[in-house]
Structure formats: C-alpha cells, structure tokens
BADO-859130 format. One record per residue (C-alpha): residue in one letter; chain; residue number from 0; x, y negated, z. Coordinates in pm, whole numbers, plus 50000, padded with zeros to 5 digits. Last residue first. Layout:
N
{'A' 'A' NUM {X Y Z}}
...
//
This chain:
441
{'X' 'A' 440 {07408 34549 16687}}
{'X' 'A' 439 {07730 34659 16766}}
{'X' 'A' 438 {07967 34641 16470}}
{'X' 'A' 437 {08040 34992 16302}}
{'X' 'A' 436 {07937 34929 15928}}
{'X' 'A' 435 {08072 34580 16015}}
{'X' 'A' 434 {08460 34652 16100}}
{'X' 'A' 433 {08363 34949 15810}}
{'X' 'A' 432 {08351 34635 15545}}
{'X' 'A' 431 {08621 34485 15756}}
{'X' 'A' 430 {08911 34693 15717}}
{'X' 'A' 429 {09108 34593 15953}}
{'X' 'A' 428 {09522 34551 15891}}
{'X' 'A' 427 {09359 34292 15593}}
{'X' 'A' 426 {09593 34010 15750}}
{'X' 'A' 425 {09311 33749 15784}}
{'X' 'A' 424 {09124 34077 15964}}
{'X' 'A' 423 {09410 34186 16179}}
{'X' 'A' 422 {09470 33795 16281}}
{'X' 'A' 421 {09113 33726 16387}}
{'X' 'A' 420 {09039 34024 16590}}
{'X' 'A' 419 {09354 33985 16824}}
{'X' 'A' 418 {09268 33660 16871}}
{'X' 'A' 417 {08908 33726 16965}}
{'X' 'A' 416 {09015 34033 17154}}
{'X' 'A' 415 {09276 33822 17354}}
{'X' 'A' 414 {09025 33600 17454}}
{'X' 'A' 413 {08815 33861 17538}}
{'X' 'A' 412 {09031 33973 17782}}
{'X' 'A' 411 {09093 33701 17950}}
{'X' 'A' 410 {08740 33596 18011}}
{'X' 'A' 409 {08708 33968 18133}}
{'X' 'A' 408 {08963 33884 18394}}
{'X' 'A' 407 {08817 33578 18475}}
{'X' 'A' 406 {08451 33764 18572}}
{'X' 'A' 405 {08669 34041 18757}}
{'X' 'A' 404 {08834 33769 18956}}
{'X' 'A' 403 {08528 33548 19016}}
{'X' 'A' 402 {08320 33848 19131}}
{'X' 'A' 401 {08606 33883 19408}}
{'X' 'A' 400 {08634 33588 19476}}
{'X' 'A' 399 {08277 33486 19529}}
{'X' 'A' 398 {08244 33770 19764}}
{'X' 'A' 397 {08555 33655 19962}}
{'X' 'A' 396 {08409 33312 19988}}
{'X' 'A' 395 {08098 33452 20142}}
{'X' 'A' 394 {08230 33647 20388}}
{'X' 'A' 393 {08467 33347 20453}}
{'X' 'A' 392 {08169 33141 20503}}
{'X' 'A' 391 {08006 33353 20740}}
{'X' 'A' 390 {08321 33411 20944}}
{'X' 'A' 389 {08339 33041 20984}}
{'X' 'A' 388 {07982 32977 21103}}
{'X' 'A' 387 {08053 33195 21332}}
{'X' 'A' 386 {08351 33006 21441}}
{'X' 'A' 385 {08177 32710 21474}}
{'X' 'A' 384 {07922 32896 21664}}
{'X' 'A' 383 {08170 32987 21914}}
{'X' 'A' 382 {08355 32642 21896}}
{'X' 'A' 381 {08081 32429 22013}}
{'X' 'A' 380 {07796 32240 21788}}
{'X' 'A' 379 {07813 31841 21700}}
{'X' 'A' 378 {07735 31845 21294}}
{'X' 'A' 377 {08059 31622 21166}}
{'X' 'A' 376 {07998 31261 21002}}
{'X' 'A' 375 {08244 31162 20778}}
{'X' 'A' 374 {08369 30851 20962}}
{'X' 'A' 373 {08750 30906 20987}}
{'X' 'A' 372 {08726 31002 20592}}
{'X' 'A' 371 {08599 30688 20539}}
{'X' 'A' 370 {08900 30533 20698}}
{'X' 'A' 369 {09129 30733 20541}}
{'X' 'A' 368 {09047 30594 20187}}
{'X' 'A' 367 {08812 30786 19922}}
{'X' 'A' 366 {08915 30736 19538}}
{'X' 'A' 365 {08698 30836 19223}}
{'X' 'A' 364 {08849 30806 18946}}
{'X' 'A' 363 {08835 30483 18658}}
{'X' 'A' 362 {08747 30237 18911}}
{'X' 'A' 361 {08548 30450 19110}}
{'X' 'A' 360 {08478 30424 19550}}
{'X' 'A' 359 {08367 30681 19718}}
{'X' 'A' 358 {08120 30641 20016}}
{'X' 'A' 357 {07816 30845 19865}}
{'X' 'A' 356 {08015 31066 19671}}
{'X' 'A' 355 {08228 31154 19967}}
{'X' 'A' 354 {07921 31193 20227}}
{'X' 'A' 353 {07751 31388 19880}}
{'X' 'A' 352 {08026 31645 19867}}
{'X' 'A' 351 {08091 31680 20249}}
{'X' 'A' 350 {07693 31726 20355}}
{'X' 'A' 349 {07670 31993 20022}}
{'X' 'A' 348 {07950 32172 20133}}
{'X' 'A' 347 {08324 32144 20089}}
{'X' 'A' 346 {08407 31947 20360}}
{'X' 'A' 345 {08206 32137 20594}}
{'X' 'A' 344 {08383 32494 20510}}
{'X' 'A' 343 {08661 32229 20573}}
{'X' 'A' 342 {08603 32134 20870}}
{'X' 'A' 341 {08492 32495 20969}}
{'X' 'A' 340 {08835 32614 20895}}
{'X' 'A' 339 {09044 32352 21101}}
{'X' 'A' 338 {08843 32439 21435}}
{'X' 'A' 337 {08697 32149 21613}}
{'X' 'A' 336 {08692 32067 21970}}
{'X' 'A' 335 {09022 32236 22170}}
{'X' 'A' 334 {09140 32236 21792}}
{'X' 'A' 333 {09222 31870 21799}}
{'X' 'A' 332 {09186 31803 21406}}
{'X' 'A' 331 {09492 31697 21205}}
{'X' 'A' 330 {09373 31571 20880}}
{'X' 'A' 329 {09635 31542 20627}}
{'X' 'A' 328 {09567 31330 20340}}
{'X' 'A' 327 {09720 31369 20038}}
{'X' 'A' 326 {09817 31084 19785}}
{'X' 'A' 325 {10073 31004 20025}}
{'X' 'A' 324 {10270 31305 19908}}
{'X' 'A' 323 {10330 31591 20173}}
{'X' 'A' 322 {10618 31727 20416}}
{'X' 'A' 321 {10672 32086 20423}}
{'X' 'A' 320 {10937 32159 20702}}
{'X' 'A' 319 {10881 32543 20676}}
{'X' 'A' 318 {10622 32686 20400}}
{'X' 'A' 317 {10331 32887 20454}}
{'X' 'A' 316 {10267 32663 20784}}
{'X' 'A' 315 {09858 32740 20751}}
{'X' 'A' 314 {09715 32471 20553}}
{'X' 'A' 313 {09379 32495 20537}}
{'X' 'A' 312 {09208 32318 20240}}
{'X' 'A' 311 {08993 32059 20192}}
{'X' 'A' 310 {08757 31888 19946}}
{'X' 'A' 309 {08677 31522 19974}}
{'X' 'A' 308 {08645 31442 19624}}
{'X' 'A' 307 {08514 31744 19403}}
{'X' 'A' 306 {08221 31608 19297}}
{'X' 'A' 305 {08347 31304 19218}}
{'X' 'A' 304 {08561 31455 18947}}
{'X' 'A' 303 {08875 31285 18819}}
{'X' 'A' 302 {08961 31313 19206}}
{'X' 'A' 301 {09158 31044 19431}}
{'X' 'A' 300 {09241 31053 19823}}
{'X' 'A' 299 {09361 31436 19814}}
{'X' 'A' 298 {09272 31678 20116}}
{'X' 'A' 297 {09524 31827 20357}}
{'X' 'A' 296 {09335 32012 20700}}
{'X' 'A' 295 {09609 32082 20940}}
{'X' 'A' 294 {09607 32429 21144}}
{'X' 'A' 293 {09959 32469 21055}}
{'X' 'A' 292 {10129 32131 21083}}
{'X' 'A' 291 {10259 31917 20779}}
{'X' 'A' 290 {10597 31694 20833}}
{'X' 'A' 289 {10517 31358 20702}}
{'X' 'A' 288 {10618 31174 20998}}
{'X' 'A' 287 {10900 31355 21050}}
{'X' 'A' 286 {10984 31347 20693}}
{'X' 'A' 285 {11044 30968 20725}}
{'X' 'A' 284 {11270 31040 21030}}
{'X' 'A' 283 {11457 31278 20821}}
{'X' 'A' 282 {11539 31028 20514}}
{'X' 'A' 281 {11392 31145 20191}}
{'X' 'A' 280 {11497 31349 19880}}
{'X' 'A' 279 {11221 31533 19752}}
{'X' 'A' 278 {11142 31903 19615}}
{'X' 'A' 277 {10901 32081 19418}}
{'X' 'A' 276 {10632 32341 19456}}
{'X' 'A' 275 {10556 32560 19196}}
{'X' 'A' 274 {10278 32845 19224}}
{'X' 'A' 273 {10197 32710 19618}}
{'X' 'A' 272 {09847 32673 19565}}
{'X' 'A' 271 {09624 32560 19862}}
{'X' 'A' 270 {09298 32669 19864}}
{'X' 'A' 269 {08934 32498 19960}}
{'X' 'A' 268 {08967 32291 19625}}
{'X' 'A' 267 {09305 32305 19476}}
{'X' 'A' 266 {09560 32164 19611}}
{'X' 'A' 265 {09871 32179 19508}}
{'X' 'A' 264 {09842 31942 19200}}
{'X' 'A' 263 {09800 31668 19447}}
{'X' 'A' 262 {10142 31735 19554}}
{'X' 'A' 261 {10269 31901 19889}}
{'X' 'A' 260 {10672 31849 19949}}
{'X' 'A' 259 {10977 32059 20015}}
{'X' 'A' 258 {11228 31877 20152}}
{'X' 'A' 257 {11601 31734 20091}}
{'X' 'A' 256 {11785 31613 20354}}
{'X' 'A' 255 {11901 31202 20406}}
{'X' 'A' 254 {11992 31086 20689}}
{'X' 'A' 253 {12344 30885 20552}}
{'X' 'A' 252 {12106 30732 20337}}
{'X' 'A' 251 {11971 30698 19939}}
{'X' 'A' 250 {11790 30403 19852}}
{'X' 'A' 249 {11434 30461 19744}}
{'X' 'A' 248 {11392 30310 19387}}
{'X' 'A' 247 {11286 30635 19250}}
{'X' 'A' 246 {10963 30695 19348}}
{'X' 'A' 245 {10773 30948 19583}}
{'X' 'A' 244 {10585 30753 19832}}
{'X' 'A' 243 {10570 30999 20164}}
{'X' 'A' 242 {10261 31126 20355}}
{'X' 'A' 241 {10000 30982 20559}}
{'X' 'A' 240 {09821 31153 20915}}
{'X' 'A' 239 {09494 31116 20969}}
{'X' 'A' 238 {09344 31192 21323}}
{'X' 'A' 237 {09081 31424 21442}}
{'X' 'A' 236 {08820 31476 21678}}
{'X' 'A' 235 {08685 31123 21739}}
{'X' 'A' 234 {08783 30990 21405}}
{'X' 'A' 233 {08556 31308 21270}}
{'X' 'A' 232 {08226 31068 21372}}
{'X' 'A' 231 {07985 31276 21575}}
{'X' 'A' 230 {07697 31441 21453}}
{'X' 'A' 229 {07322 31548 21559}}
{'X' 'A' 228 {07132 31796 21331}}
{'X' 'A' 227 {06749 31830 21415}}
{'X' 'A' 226 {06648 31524 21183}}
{'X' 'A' 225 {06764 31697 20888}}
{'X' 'A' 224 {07083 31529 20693}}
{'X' 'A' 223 {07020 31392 20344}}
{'X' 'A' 222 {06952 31069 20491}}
{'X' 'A' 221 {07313 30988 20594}}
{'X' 'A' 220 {07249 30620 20802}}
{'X' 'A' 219 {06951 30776 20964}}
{'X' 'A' 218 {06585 30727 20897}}
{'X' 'A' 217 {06485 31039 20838}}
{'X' 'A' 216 {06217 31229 20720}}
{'X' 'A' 215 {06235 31576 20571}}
{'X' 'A' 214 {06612 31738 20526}}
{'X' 'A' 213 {06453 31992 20272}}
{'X' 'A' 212 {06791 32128 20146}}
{'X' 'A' 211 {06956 32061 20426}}
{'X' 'A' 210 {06798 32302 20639}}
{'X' 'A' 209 {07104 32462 20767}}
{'X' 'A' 208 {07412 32245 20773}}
{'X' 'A' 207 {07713 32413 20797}}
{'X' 'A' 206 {07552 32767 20716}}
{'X' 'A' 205 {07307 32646 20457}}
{'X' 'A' 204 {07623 32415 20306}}
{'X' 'A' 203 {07833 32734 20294}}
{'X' 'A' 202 {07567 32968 20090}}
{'X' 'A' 201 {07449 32710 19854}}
{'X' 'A' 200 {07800 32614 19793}}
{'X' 'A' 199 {07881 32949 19689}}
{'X' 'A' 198 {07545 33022 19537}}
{'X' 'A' 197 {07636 32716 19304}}
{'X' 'A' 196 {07979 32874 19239}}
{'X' 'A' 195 {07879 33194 19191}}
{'X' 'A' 194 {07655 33034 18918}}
{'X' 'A' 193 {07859 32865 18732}}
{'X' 'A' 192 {08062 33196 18679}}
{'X' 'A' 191 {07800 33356 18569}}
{'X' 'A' 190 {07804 33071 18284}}
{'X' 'A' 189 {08134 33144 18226}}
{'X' 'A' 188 {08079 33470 18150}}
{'X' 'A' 187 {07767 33387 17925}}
{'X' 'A' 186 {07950 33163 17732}}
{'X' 'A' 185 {08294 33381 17678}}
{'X' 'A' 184 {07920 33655 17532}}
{'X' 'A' 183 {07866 33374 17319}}
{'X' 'A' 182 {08169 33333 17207}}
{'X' 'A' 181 {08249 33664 17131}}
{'X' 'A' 180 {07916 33663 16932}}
{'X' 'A' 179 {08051 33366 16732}}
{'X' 'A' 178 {08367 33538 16668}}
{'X' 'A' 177 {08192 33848 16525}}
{'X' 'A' 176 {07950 33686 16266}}
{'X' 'A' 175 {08196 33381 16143}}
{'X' 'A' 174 {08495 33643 16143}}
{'X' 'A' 173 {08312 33904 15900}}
{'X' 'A' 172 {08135 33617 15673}}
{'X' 'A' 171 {08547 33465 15658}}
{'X' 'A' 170 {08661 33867 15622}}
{'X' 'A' 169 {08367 33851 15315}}
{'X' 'A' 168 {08465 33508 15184}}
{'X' 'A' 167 {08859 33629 15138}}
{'X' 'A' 166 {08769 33980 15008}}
{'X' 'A' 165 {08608 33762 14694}}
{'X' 'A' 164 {08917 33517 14710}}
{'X' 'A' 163 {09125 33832 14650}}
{'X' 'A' 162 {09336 33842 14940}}
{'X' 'A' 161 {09616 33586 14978}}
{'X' 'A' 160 {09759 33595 15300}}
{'X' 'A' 159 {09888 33270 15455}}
{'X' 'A' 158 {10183 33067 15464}}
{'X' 'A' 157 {10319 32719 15692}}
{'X' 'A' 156 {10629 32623 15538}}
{'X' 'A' 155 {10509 32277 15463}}
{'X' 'A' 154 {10369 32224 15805}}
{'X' 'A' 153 {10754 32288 15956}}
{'X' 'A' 152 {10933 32011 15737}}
{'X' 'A' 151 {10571 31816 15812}}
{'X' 'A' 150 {10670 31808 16195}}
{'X' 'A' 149 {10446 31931 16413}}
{'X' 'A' 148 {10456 31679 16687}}
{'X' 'A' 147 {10431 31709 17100}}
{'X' 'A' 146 {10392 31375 17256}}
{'X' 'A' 145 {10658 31208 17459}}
{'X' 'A' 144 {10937 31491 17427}}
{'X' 'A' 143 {10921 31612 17115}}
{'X' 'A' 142 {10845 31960 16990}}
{'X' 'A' 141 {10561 32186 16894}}
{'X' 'A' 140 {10696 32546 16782}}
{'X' 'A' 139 {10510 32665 17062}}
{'X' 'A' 138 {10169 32489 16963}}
{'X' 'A' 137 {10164 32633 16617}}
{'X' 'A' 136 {10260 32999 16744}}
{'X' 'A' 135 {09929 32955 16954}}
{'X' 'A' 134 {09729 32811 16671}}
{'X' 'A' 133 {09819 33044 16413}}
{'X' 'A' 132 {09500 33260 16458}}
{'X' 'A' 131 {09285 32923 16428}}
{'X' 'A' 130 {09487 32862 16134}}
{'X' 'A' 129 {09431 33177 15991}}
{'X' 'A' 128 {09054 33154 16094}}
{'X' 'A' 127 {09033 32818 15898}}
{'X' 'A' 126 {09200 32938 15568}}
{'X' 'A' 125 {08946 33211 15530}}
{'X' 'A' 124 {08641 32914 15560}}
{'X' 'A' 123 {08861 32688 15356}}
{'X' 'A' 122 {08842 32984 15092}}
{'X' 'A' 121 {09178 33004 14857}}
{'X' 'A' 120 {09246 33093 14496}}
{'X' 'A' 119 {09000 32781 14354}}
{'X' 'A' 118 {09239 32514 14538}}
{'X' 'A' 117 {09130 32475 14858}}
{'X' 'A' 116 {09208 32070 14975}}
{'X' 'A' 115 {09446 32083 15299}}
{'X' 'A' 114 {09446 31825 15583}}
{'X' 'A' 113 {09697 31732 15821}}
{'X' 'A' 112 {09653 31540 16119}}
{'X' 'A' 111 {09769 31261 16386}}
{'X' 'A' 110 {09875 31062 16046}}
{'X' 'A' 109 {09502 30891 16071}}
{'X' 'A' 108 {09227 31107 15882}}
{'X' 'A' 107 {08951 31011 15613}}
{'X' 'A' 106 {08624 31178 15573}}
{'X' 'A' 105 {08405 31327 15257}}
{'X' 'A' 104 {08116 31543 15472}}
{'X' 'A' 103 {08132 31881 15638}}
{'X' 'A' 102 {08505 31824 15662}}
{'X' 'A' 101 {08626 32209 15798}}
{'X' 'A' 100 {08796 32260 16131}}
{'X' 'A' 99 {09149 32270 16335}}
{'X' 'A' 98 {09329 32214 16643}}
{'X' 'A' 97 {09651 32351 16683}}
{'X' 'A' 96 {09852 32001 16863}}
{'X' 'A' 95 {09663 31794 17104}}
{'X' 'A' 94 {09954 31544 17101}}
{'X' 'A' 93 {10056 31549 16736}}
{'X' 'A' 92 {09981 31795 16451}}
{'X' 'A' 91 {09568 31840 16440}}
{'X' 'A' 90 {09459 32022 16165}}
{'X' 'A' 89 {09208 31946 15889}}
{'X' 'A' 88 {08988 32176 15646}}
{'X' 'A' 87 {08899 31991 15332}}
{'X' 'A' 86 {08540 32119 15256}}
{'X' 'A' 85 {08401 31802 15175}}
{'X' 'A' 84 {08681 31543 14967}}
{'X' 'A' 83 {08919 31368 15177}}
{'X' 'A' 82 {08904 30977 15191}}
{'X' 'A' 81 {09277 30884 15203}}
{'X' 'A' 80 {09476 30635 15478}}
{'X' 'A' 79 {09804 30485 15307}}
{'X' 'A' 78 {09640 30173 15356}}
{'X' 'A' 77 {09526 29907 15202}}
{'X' 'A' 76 {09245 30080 14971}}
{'X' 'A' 75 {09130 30233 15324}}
{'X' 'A' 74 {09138 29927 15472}}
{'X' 'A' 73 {08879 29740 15242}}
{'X' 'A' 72 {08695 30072 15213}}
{'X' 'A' 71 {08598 30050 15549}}
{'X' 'A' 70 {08677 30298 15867}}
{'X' 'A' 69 {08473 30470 16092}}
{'X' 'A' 68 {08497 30587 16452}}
{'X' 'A' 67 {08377 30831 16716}}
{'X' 'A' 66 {08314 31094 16424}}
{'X' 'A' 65 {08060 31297 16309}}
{'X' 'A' 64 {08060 31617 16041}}
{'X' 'A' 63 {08265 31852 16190}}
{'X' 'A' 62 {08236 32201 15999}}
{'X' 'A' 61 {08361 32519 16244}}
{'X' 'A' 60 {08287 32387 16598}}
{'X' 'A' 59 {08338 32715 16807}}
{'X' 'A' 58 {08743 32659 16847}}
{'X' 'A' 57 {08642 32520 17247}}
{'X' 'A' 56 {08899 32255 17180}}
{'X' 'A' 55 {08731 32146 16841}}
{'X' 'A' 54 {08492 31856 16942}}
{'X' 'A' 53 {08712 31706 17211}}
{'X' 'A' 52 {08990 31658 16897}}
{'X' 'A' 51 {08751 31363 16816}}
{'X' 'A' 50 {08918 31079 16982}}
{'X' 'A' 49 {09247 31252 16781}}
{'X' 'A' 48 {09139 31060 16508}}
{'X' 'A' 47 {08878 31142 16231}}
{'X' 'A' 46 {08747 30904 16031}}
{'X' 'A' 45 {08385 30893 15875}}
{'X' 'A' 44 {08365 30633 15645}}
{'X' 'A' 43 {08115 30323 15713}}
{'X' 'A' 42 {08372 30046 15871}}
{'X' 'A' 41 {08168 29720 15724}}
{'X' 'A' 40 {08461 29518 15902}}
{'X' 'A' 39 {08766 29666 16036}}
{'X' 'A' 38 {08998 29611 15736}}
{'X' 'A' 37 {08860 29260 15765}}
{'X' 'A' 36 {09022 29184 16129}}
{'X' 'A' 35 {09375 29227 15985}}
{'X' 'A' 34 {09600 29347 16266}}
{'X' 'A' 33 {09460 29678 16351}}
{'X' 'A' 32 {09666 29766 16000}}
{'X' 'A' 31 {09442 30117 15884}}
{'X' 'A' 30 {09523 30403 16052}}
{'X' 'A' 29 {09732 30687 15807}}
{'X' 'A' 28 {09632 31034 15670}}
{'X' 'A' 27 {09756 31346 15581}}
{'X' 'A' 26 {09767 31568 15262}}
{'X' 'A' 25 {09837 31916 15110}}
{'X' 'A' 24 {09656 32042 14826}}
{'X' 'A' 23 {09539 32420 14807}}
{'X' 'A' 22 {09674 32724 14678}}
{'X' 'A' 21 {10091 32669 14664}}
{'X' 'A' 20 {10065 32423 14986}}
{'X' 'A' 19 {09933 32699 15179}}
{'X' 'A' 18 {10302 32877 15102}}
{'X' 'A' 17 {10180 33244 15047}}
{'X' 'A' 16 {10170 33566 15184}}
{'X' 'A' 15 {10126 33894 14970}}
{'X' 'A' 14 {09828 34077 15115}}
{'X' 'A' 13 {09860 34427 15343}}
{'X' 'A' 12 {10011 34135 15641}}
{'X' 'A' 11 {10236 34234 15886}}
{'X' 'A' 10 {10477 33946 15811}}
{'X' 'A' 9 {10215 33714 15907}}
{'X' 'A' 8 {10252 33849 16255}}
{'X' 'A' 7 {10588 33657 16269}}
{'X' 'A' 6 {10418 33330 16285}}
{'X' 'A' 5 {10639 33027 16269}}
{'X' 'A' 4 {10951 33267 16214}}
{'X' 'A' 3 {10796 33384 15969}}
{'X' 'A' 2 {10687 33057 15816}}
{'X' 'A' 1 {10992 32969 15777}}
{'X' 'A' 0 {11187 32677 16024}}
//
C-alpha cells in the first residue's frame, strides 16, 4: 500500500514528501524469552509495551519517560529487543494501533511498536504531529482479525513533508503552543461536563430522597438514609424477570423464530440505546419468558464501574417481541404501587448508587444478583408524589441534555480543529509565522 493511499492528505503538501525511513532510522523491538528467569533479573531499562499505551491515548503526553516494566541487559543482549537512543519517537502497530510519543530517556520496545531515530534532516518533535495527524488513516488501514496490526510492508511506506529542518522546529513550537491550548480548553469542556453530571445526580437523589445529604443519626440497616424516610423492600412491588443464555451449543427446534434481543451494550445508564440491536435464534416458549414489557425497568447484573451498577432504564415497547440477555435484569414493577420511572430516577440516585455499591460483589467487576436487587430499599410515598417526583427529574434530565449536547458538540468540533490544524501546518498549507502573529492571546 503507498503512502498516498495511507494518507492522501500528504499529497497536498507545499514540501516534497519523503519515505520516513530515508531521514531517520527505522527499528522495532522484541520481549525478552519469559522462559529464562535471568533475563528478568536486575531489569533496570525502561521498556515500553503496550501496558503503557494508557499514557498516550489522550495524544497530550509528548516525551514518555516511565514505564510499567523494565528489562536487563542480560535479555536485551539475548534478544532481538534494542535500547533506543533519547529522542526516538515510537508508535504503536498492534492492538491499540496510532499511538505515538518521543523517548525522553534511552528505552527499549517489544515488536508491539515501531520506533524511528531523526536523522539530522528531520525533527522528532515535527515527525510526532505527522504521526499524530496520520493516526486516523493509520488505524483504518489496520487489519487482522484478532488484534489489529500495521504491517511493516505498510510502515515502510509511511512519508512525510520535508520542510527545512529550521521551518520544521518552528511548525513543531507552532503545534506544541496551539494543541496544548486546544487541549486545555477539550479539558475544560469535559470538565463542565462533570459537573452536569454531579448536579444531575444532585438534583434526582434530593428529589428521591430529600435530605440525604445530611441523613443525621441512624441506626438503620442503610445509614445513609434520614430517619424521616420509611421504605419497603422492591420484592414487594416488583418481580425479576431473567433473560436468555446466548451461546452456540443450543440445539436448534421445530419452535424455533428468530428475535430481537437487549444486550448489555444497550443500555446505557437511565436510556436505552437501540443504535444496533441484534438477533437470536431461540425456541418460542423460551422467548416467552424473556419477552420484555413496556413499563419494565431492565438493568445489567455486572458494571466495570461500581458506580454505575444498578442503573435503570425504562423500557417502553420500542421494539415488538424484544426478548433480553440474562445479563439484564428486567424488573417488572406493579404499577398500581410503583411507577417504572421513579424506580429508576431512584436507581440512579445517590440511595441506588451506594445500595448497589454497598451490596455488590467484585471479583474483577462489580456484579449485583436478583436477590439484592429484590431488597433495594424503596422510599414508601403514593403515586401522586411519585409522579411529581418524576416530572422533576425529567425537568432536570432534559436540562442536562441539552447542555450535554451543545457541550459534546463543541468537543467534536474541536477535535476536528485540532486535526485539521495539525495536518495544514506539517503540510506548510498554513503559514505559521502569521498562524501566530494572529493567535489569540
């Protein structure tokens, strides 16, 4: 594959283009045998493995200069593994494929990256932000079907412009300056976005559970609770209904239909997203028993994040004959005592996150079971002011979404300015001597 077909904006470049390999040594790196205990003793040089990929996801962390591991010199001079001058700049090729920085310090590698070593024509810093600007053409030409490799084939036709390395260190002083400032104001977005969230929850848990804040004394068996709220286990106004196994093994049958089915991936928080929903093969009376019901709450049994364990979301018959995956609990509440939206306005308050984090079990996730979720403990008021308390947190939600929306969009946006900004300058199709002249201040 040539490099412009790798990344045809290259092609739009006021420089000539050339191979990187031309202007700066090319290299990888290897992992030492994990079979010979001595190549792992007195392990004192920096190695990077894709352990340390966490680092340069954000594409803020320039120089890297600490690793998770180390490896010694006994099984670096038995390996194919090579300690990289400083300044080498590094890119990761298989798995987490695109990511890239400078060696602030003499490292080695394993074969999960490739490494460069600038030749006097060519500035690791300038090299850097074309790689950075390659990375999303980098990660479509990815292939394989376990873990997604650049292949070295590909690597070795990889090309950038070749300014004068004097105009190279200014557009690299240039991009350092204005990317950093884009990322501080991505920083600032996000962090408004942190705190929509935390008035979010703030807002639903004071209207589920007023005063929970400052519960006072209690001796109950949920302590954050105040002493003026009185609850009644959700088994006695609800009941849990399980979904299907998906595997393979099933046997196929002369009942057999094919259904739409609910995944964990579906559901997200207090929402249910329907983007891509797949299909399963399953007997009918099976799917009878798995069929959801508008009005029922579906929640998911596991969560990465414990804070997020025990969330629900409405589901309101969007799809016909939906069945769901017996990672996914459906709660189906008897509506002439409990309406579906305030359990999970409750769910997802302060009272529904701690219940969950207090019961949950962790090996690994987080995991509830149906019988905790039977004994979450539900405030005891009647269906008017559960309803009010509804409307309140809808208000509230449709606030947040709103302010989330424009705050995303903006995200979006200047994500596409940084790239957009990188790639003209490494490409010399903006000028940036008057880029600066005319740079807010």
């Amino acid at each position: 594959m040539t490099s412009d077909v790798i990344a045809p904006w290259l092609s739009e470049s006021r420089w000539p283009t050339v191979p990187i390999r031309f202007v700066a040594r090319l290299g990888t790196g290897h992992t030492p045998s994990r079979n010979v205990p001595d190549y792992w003793e007195n392990c004192t040089i920096p190695w990077i493995t894709l352990a340390d990929v966490w680092q340069l996801r954000s594409g803020t962390v320039n120089v890297i200069t600490e690793t998770k591991e180390k490896i010694s010199y006994l099984g670096l001079a038995n390996s194919a593994a090579v300690r990289h001058c400083a300044g080498t700049v590094i890119l990761s090729r298989t798995a987490s494929v695109g990511f890239s920085a400078i060696m602030g310090t003499d490292m080695a590698t394993t074969q999960d990256f490739v490494t460069w070593t600038c030749g006097p024509d060519l500035e690791p810093r300038f090299l850097l932000h074309a790689l950075r600007a390659m990375s999303p053409d980098l990660k479509r030409i990815a292939a394989g079907s376990t873990h997604k490799t650049i292949y070295m084939p590909d690597i070795e036709q990889l090309r950038v412009p070749l300014p004068p390395i004097d105009e190279q260190r200014r557009i690299a002083d240039f991009l350092d300056a204005e990317t950093a400032r884009l990322d501080r104001l991505r920083d600032l977005r996000r962090s408004q976005l942190n705190k929509l969230d935390e008035w979010y929850k703030a807002e639903i848990s004071e209207a589920t559970t007023p005063g929970i804040s400052s519960p006072g004394d209690r001796s109950a068996l949920w302590p954050w609770l105040p002493a003026s709220i009185s609850t009644i286990r959700l088994g006695y106004l609800a009941r849990v209904q399980s979904g299907v196994t998906v595997h393979g093994a099933r046997k196929a049958t002369p009942n057999d239909g094919e259904y739409p089915y609910l995944r964990v991936a579906n559901v997200q928080g207090e929402k249910v997203d329907l983007a891509e929903v797949k299909t399963i093969t399953i007997p009918a009376d099976l799917a009878r028993r798995a069929t959801l019901r508008a009005g029922d709450v579906v929640m998911t049994e596991a969560n990465g994040n414990p804070d997020n364990l025990g969330r629900g979301a409405v589901w309101n018959g969007e799809i016909r004959r939906m069945v769901h995956q017996n990672h996914i609990f459906a709660i189906r509440v008897d509506q002439r005592k409990l309406i579906p939206a305030y359990l999970s306005a409750l769910l997802a308050s302060n009272h529904g996150r701690r219940y969950f984090r207090f019961t949950s079990s962790q090996v690994g996730i987080a995991t509830t079971s149906s019988t905790k979720v039977m004994n979450f403990p539900v405030p005891k008021i009647g269906l008017a002011e559960q309803q009010a308390v509804v409307n309140r947190c809808e208000g509230a939600r449709s606030t947040t979404t709103t302010a989330e929306e424009a705050l995303t969009r903006q995200l979006s946006l200047l994500a596409e300015h940084r790239q957009a900004l990188v790639t003209a300058a490494v490409t010399g199709r903006l000028d940036v001597t008057a880029a600066r002249h005319n740079a807010p201040v």
